[in-house]
N, C-alpha and C positions, 0 to 999 in steps of 0.2 A: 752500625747496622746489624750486629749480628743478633738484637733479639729477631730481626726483620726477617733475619735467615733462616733462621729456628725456629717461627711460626712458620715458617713455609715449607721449610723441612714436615715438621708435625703433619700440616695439612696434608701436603702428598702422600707420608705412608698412613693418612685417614685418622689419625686421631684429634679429634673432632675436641675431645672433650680438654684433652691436654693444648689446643689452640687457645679454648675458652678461658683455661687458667693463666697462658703468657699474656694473652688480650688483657686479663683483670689486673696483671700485675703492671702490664704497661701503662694503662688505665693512669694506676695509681700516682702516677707521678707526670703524666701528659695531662692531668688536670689541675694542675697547679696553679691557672690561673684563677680557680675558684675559689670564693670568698671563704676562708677557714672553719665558718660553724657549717657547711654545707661539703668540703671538698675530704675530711679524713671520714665521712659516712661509706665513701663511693665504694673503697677496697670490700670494706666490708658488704655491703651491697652485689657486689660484682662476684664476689667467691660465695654469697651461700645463693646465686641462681644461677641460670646457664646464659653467659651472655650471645644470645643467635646473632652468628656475622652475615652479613646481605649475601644475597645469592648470586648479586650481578659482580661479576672478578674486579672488574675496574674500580666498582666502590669499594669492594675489598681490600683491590690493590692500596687505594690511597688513606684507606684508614689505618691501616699497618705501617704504611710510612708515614706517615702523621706522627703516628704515637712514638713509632723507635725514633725519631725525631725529636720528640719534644722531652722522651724518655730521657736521649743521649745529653740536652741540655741541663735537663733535672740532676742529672748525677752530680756536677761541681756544688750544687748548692747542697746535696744530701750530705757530701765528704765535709762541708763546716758541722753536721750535725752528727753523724753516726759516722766512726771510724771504720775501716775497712775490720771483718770480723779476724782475731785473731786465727795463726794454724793451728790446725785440729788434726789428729790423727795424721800427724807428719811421715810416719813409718813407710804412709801411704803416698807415692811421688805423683799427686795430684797437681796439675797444672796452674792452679789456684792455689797449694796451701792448704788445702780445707775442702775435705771432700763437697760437704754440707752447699760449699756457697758455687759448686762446680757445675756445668752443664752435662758436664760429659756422661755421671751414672744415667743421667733420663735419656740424651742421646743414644746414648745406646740400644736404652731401652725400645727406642723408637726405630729402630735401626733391626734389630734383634728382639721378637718380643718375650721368645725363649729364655734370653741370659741373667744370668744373676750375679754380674760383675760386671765392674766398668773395661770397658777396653782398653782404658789408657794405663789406670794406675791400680784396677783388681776390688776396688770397696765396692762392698754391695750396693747393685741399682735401686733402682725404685721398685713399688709393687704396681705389677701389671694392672692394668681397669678388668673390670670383672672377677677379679680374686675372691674368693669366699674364705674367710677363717671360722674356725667353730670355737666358738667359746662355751662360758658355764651358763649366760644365761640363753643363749640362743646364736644364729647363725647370721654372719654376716656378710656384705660385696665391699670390694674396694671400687670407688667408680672414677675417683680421679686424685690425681697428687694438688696439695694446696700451697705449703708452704716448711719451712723450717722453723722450730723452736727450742730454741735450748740444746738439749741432746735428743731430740727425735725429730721425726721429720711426720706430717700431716695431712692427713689424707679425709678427701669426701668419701661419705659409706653409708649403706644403705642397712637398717634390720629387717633382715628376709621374712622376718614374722609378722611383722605389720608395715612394711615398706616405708618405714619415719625414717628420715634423715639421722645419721651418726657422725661423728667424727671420731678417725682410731689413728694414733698416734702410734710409730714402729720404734719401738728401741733397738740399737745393733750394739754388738757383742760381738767387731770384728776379730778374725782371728789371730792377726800381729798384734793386737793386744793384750786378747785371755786366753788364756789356754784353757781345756776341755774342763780341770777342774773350777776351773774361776766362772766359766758359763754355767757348771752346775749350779755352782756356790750362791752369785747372783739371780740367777733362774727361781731357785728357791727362794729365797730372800723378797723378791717379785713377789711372789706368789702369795708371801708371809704379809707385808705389810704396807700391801695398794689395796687404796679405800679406808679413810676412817669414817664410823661411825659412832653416836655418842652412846656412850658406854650404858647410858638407861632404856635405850630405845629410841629417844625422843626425834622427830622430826626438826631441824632449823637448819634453815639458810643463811651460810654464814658469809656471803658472797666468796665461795670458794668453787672452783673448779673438779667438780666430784668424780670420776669415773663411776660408770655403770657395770664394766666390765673388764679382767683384766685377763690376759692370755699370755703364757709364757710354752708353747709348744714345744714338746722333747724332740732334741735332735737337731734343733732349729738355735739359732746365734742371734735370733731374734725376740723379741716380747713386743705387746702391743695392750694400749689403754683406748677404752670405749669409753666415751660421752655420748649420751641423748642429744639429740637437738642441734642447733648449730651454736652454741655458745665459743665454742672453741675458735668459731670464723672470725671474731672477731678483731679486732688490731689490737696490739700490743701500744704500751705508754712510746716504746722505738717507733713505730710505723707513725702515730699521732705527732709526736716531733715533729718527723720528717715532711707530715702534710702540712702542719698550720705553724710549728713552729712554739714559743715558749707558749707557757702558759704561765694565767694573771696570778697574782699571789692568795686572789678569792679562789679561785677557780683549785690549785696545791690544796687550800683549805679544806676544801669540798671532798678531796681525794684523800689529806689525812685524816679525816673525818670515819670515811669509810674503813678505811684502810685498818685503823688501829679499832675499832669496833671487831671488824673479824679477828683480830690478833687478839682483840681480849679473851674472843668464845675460844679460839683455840687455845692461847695459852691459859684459861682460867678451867675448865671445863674435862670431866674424865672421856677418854675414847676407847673404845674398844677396834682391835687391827682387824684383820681379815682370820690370823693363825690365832684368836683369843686371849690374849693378851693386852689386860688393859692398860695405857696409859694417863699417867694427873696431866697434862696437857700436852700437847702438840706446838712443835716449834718448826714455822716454816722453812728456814734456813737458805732459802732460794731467791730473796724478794729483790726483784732489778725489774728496771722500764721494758726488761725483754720477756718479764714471767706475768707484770699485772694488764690484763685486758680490760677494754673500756666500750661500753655498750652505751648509746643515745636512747634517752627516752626523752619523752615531749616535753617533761621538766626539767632535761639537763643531761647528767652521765650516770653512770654507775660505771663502780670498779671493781674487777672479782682478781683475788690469787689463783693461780695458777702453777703447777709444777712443782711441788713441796719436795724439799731435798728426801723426804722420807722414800721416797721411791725414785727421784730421778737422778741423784747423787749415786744410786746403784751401776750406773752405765758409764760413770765419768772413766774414763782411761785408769789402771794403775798407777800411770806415777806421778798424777796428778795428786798436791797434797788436802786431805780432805778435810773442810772447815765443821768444826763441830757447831752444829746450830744451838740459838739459846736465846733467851728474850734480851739481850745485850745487842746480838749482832742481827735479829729479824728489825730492831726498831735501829741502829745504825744503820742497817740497808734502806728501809724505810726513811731515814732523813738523806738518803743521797739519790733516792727517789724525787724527794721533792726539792733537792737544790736542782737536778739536773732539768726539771718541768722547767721551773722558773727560769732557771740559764741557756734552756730551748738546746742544750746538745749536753753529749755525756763526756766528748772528747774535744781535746782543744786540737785546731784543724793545722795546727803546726806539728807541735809533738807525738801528734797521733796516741797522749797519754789521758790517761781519766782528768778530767776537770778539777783541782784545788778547789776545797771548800774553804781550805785555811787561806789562801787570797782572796780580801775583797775585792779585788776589778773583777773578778768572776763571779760577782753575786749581781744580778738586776740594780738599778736605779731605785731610791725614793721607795727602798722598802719598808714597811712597817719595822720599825724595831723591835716592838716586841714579839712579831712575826720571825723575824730571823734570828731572834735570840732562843723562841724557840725549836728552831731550823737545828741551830746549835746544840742545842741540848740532847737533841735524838741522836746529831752524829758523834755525842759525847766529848766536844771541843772546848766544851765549858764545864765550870766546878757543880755544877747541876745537874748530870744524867738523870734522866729520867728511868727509875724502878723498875716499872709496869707499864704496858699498853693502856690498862685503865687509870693508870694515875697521867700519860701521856693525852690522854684524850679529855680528861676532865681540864686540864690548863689549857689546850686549845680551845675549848667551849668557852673560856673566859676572853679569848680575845678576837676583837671584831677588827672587818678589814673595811677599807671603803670600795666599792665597787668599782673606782676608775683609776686602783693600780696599774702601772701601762703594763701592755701587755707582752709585748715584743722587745728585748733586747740585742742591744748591735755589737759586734763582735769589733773589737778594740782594729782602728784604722778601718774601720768600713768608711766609705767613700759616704759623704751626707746630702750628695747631689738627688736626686729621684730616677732611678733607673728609667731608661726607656722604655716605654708600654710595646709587648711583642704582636705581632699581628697574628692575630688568632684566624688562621684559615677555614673556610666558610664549612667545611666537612668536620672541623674539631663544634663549633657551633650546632651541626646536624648530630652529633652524637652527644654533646652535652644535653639538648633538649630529651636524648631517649636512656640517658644516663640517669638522670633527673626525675622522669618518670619512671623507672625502673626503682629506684629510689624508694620514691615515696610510697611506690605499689608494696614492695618491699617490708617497708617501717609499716604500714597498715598491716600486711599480714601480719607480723611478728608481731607487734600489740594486740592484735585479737587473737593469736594463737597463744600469747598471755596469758588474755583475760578468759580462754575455753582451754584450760590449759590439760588435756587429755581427752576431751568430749568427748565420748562415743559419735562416728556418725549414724545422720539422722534413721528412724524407722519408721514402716508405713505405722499407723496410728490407726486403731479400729475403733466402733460405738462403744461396743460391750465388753466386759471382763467375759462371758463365755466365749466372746469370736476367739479367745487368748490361750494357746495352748502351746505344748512342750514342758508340759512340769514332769519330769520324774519321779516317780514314787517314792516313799521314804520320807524320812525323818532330818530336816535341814535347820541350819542354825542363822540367820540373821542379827546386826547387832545395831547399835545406835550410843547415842550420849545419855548418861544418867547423871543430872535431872537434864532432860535437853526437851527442846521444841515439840520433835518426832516424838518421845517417847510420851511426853504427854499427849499429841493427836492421836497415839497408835493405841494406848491403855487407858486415858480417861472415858468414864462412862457420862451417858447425856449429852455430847456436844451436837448428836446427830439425831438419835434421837434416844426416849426414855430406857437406861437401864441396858442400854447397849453399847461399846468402845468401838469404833472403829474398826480394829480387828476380827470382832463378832459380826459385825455387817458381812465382813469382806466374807468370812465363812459363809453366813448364811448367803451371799449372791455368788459364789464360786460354787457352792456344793448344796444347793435347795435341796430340800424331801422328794424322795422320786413318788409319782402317783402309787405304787402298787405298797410305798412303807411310810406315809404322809409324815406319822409321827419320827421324829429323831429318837433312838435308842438312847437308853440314861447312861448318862455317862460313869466310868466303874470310880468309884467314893478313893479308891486306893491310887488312882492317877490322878485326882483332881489337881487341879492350882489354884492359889489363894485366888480372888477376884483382883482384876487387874485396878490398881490405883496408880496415883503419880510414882509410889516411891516401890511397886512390886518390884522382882527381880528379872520375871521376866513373863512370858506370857505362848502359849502353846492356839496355834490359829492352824484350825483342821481345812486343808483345801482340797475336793475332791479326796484324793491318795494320799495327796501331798501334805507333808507336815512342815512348819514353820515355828521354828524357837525363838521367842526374841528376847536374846540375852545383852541388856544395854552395859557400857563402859562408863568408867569414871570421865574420857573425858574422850572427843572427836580424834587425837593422834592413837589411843589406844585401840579404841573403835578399826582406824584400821590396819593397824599393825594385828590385828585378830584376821582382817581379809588375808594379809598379803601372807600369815604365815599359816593358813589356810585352817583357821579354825571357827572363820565362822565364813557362810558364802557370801555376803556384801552386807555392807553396812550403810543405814540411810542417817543425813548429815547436814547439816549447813553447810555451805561449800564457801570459804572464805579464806583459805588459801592454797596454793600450788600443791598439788597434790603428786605422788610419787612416779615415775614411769613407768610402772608395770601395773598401774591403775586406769581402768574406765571410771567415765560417771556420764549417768544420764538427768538431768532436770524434771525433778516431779513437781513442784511447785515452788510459789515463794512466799516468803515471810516479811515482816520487817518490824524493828527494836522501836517502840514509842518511848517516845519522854515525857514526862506526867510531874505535873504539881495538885495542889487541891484544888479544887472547885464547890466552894461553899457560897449556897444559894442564900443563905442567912447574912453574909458579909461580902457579896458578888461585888462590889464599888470598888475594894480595895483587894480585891481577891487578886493573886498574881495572874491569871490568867487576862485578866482585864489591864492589868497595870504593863503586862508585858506586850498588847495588842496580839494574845494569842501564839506569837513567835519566838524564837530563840536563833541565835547564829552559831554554826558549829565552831566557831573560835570563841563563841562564851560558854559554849557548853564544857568545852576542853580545859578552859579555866575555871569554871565550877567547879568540877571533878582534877584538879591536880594543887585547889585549894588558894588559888589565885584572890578568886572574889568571896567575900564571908560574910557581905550583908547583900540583899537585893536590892538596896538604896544604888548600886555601884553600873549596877545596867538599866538604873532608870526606874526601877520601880519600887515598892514599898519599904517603911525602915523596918526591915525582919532578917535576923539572921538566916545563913543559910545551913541546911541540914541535909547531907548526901547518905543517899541509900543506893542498894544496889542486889538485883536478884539471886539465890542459891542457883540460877540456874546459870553455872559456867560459860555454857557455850554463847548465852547474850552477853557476858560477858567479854569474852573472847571479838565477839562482833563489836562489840564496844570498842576498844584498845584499838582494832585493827582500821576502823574506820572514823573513828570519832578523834582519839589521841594519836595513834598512828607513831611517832618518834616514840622511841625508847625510850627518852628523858622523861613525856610527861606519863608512857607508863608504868615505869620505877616511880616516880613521883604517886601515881594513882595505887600503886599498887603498895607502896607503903601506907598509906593513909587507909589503905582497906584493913590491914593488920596491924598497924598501933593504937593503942588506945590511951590517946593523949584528949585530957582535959584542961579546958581554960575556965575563968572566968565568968567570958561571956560568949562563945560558944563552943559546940561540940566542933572539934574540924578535921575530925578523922572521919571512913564512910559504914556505915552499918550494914551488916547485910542480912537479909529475911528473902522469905520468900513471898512470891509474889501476892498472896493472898494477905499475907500479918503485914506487907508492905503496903498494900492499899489502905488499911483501915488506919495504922501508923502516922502515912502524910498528911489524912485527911485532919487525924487526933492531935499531930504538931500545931495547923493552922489555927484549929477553932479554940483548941484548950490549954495549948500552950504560945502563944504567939511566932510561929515557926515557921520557915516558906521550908517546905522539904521540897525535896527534888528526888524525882528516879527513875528508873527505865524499865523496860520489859517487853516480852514478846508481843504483840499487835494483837496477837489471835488471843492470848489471856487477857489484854486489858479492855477490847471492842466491849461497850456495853455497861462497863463501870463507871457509874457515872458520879461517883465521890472524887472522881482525879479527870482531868482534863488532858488529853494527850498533845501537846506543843508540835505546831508548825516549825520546821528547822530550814534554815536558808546557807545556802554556802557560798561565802565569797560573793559577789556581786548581784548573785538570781535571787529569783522573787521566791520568797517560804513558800515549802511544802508541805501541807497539811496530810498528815496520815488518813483522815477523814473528810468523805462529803457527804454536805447536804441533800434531799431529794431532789435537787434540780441540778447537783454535780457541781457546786460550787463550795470552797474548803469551810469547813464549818468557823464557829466563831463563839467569842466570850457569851453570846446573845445566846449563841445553841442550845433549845432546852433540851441535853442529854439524859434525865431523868423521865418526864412526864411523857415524852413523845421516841421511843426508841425507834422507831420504825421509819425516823423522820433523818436519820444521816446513816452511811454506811461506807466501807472499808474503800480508801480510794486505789482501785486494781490497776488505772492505768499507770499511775508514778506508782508503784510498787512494782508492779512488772514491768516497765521500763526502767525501774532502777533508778528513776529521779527523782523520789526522795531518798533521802542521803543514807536513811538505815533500811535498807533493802537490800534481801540477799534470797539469794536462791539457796531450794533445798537440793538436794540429788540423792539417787541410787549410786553407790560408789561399789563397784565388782573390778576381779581382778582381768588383766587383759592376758588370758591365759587358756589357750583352746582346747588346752588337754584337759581342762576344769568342765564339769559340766554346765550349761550357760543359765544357771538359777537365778543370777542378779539383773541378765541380760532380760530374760521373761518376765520375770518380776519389775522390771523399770516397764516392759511393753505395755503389763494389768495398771500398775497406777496412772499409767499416760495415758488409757481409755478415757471416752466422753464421761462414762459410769464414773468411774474411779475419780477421775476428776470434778463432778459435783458433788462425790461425797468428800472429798476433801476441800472445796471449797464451805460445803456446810461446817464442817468440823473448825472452819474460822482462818483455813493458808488461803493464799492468791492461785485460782489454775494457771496451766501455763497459756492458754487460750480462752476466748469468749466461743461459750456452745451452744447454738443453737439445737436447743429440744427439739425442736419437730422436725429438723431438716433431716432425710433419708436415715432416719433411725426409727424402729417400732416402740410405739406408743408405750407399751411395757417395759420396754427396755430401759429406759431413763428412769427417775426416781420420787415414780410420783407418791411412793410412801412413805419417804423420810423429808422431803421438803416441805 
């Protein structure tokens, strides 16, 4: 009973928040009797929100005995799976052994909120709630202690600049350890090489555990690692054991899969440290079921590293002896990763020693052979070590497992009767039901805080670009993708109307002729700029005072690696993936990628449009494009080879891969066949790429002149209207196809659609495009930094394009607005744009 006493302890001297954390962790193991894909969600559930205990004491009372109840049963079954932790910092005459797994440093604290030692054995306590550290990127609160990892210990925290949730992890540097020079030595060292990033620049998530910020304060025996967000809440592969127990030899799959994918980017890939210093790869040196964390998504799990000896290996004791890391022993910690999954514990509950790989009674039942031969090869036990993480990852791709591997294995003399079923008391029932919903409330937010992952929040929205003000004077730089979406809405002349871009619009309704000087002053011959085209470089838009440069990038990461290192004020963008912490972005409209073949009115019988009924599934399109299917006899329609293209413009590109192909395999696969030029026989089957204009005339010149079904994609807003190519309906998985286009009565257009003779007769379908249920649909954004010492030029500038104004000249110019606007509701008649529609 004594967590029972130490929540009540907590309670009395008011810390409120520290009950919440013994509560989450009681949680974790009083719920044991939950079905395993539902019961290892809970921990993590319960530590990234505040769980409120009832306010009436008696229900209080019995839910705390409940849990230290069901806790104190839980423990015999946890000791067959996780050993008691070894002693740590022995110097220290901790009651326990091991300051780390002790009550007494937070006791105290609770006790004493002043002190910064334990009373019994002298190792530093915890960090009080409400503690503020200052770091490099800004300032932060301790708000509650979570849990222990490795060599630090975890803490909830808040970033005082925009109040987002942090997680900051405390290293100690007690003093019967290091002496003042070894805190220096280490301190530095800290400071030198926490955080990699890749040495080009480049943005990738390599499912690792990144710090945002690192603090090592003079004077102090302490350092401390910041994460965004709550990733770090998450359970450990130790904690997932201990709720559900082994796992299936698919399920290992699924995590070496991952696993050595990140091990490739690391160890394949140069980095750059924090003190400038590049390294040819990164070797994690740290990988055990206590360092890789595991996140539920709706499809299953994901798995990130965590804790890279490159910085936590800094903290280990002196006389501890230090393992050099190397892609030898990251990919042997790695196969004892997944023997000990599949064996459901790390330690044998006799010897209290690590688990033998070299005995099979200590491997699962009926496992795949060639599954644990690869098992073996990682922990290097056989004459085949595996090289490389990427040569380890290619041989597991080759081998399939069946889905009804068992799952659970029994610990040699386990009894074969069927335990008694425990009587679950009718208050553990009242708090499962609000466990459960907490839960899922939970998993919704974090998936949509995913899918908006930095959003600005929202802003009132006006009629007019005049209602729109705060621009500062001066000359400002904006940036975008070249060739991208944007830069062609923003420079092409004519889409809105005759001999004018976009940008000129915006000029002339931002900054009209005052009555008393009607005519505009000529502009001086020596500052001109070329006329903006698809390929200018960039384009000069006078607003009022205000000046706007827009200088577009090779591609959307560089775009904003120019925000964040403040050389241009925001960048506008496709938004199609995670974008950085220290970024906003606001939604100005959306777009979306068509698929297009010919459509020749001279041979319509046999035309693929007709022969396809107008549609395509995104699991054939993904086979098209990685060269699977090479006649269109093979989905059913015509005997014509196929002929893939694909546009100069990156960034559809990019949209492509991410939503169409998605796995890595088929876009190594896609993305070889764009750059070999390998010929056969009897066809071309690598992919061409033009742009979008020499593309259209190309597919059509395949069909009719050379017997060819070409295939290719492109932005919606460049192909609406061309009526030599047919944009394809796409369906995903079980739903009915999405057509890019409707008819005048709103229904998806069809092989019959006369798209030549009658334009006026189908038009851009807004609702599945801004609902995002056609499958290439993506929103555009203003992307500015989140950064208040900046002055807010992205922030205004997202407010002028989110106007009613602004919004129907970009829906003229051929994007999706982000709303349906009523012209005449409580806007003046001039205001709106009755002279470019």
């Amino acid at each position: 009973m004594s967590i029972l006493n130490e929540i009540k302890n907590r309670e009395m001297s008011g810390a409120s928040d520290r009950i919440n954390i013994l509560v989450s962790q009681a949680s974790y193991r009083a719920f044991s009797f939950l079905p395993p894909r539902y019961r290892w969600i809970v921990p993590s559930v319960l530590e990234s929100i505040s769980l409120p205990l009832p306010e009436f004491p008696q229900v209080k009372e019995e839910i705390l005995t409940t849990l230290a109840e069901q806790m104190t049963d839980a423990q015999a079954v946890e000791a067959e799976i996780i050993a008691p932790p070894p002693p740590l910092y022995s110097a220290y005459r901790c009651v326990h052994g091991n300051p780390f797994a002790c009550e007494w440093p937070a006791q105290t604290l609770a006790e004493n909120p002043g002190a910064t030692a334990c009373l019994r054995c002298t190792f530093p306590t915890l960090i009080p709630p409400e503690t503020r550290l200052q770091g490099r990127r800004g300032q932060y609160q301790f708000e509650a202690f979570l849990k222990v990892r490795n060599w630090g210990r975890l803490y909830h925290g808040i970033d005082l600049s925009d109040r987002q949730p942090v997680v900051i992890k405390e290293f100690l540097l007690p003093d019967r350890y290091f002496t003042p020079q070894d805190v220096v030595k280490r301190r530095d060292r800290f400071n030198q090489v926490t955080g990699i990033h890749l040495a080009d620049g480049r943005h990738q998530d390599l499912r690792v555990v990144s710090p945002s910020d690192a603090i090592a304060p003079l004077g102090e025996n302490r350092a401390y690692l910041v994460t965004d967000g709550t990733l770090d809440t998450f359970p450990t592969l130790t904690q997932y054991l201990t709720a559900t127990g082994p796992m299936s030899a698919a399920q290992v799959r699924t995590v070496l899969l991952q696993m050595l994918q990140t091990l490739e980017g690391l160890h394949g890939q140069k980095y750059r440290l924090p003190s400038g210093i590049i390294h040819p790869g990164i070797h994690h040196g740290n990988i055990s079921i206590d360092s890789v964390l595991i996140v539920p998504t709706f499809q299953g799990f994901y798995v990130y590293l965590s804790d890279p000896a490159l910085w936590e290996n800094i903290f280990e004791p002196p006389l501890l002896e230090p393992k050099e890391p190397s892609v030898e022993t990251d990919l042997r910690d790695l196969g004892h990763v997944a023997f000990y999954l599949m064996a459901g514990r790390q330690f044998d509950p006799e010897t209290r020693q690590p688990l033998d790989p070299a005995f099979g009674d200590n491997w699962p039942p009926n496992l795949p052979q060639p599954f644990r031969y690869f098992v073996l090869s990682l922990l290097g036990l056989n004459s085949l070590p595996f090289e490389s993480a990427s040569l380890a990852r290619q041989a597991l791709l080759k081998i399939t497992l069946p889905d009804d591997v068992p799952h659970a294995v029994k610990p040699e003399g386990e009894a074969t009767e069927p335990k008694p079923k425990r009587q679950i008391p009718p208050i553990a029932w009242w708090m499962l039901g609000g466990v459960l919903g907490l839960a899922l409330i939970a998993l919704l937010v974090w998936w949509f805080r995913r899918q908006q992952t930095s959003e600005a929040p929202p802003r009132p929205v006006v009629c007019c670009i005049e209602q729109v003000d705060g621009f500062p004077n001066g000359e400002y730089i904006f940036t975008g993708e070249q060739p991208g979406i944007w830069t062609y809405i923003w420079q092409q002349q004519n889409l809105i109307v005759k001999g004018k871009s976009l940008g000129e619009i915006l000029a002339d309704r931002i900054n009209p002729p005052s009555e008393d000087d009607p005519t505009p002053a000529a502009p001086d011959p020596a500052a001109a700029t070329p006329p903006p085209t698809d390929e200018a470089d960039g384009e000069l838009v006078e607003i009022d005072r205000f000046l706007l440069d827009y200088r577009p990038q090779p591609s959307a990461s560089e775009a904003l690696r120019q925000v964040q290192q403040q050389d241009a004020e925001f960048a506008i963008s496709s938004l199609i993936q995670d974008l950085p912490a220290d970024l906003w972005f606001s939604r100005v409209a959306y777009d979306a990628i068509a698929v297009y073949v010919a459509f020749s009115y001279e041979t319509r019988d046999r035309s693929l449009p007709t022969q396809l009924n107008g549609a395509l599934s995104i699991d054939d399109l993904r086979r098209l494009y990685t060269g699977e299917i090479i006649n269109w006899n093979e989905l059913g329609g015509p005997d014509l080879p196929v002929k893939l293209y694909i546009p100069a413009d990156e960034e559809a590109v990019k949209i492509f891969e991410t939503q169409i192909l998605r796995d890595q395999d088929s876009i190594d696969t896609f993305r070889r066949l764009a750059t070999q030029r390998t010929r056969t026989s009897t066809i071309n089957t690598d992919i061409t790429r033009l742009s979008t204009f020499r593309t259209l005339n190309a597919v059509l010149q395949d069909f009719e002149e050379r017997d060819i079904g070409a295939i290719a994609f492109g932005s919606l807003s460049r192909i609406f209207g061309q009526c030599s190519v047919y944009p394809l309906a796409l369906t995903a998985g079980l739903s009915a196809p999405v057509s890019p286009l409707l008819d005048k009565n709103s229904n998806p257009i069809t092989p019959g659609t006369d798209l030549c003779n009658d334009k006026g007769s189908y038009k851009t379908n807004i609702p599945a495009i801004r609902g995002e249920q056609y499958p290439l649909s993506y929103p555009i954004a203003l992307i500015y930094p989140r950064d208040n010492r900046r002055a807010p030029i992205g922030e205004t500038f997202a407010d002028l394009l989110r106007t009613d104004e602004a919004q129907l000249l970009l829906q003229d110019a051929g994007l999706v607005p982000l709303r349906e606007i009523d012209i005449n509701a409580n806007q003046p008649p001039e205001a709106i744009l009755p002279t470019v529609r």
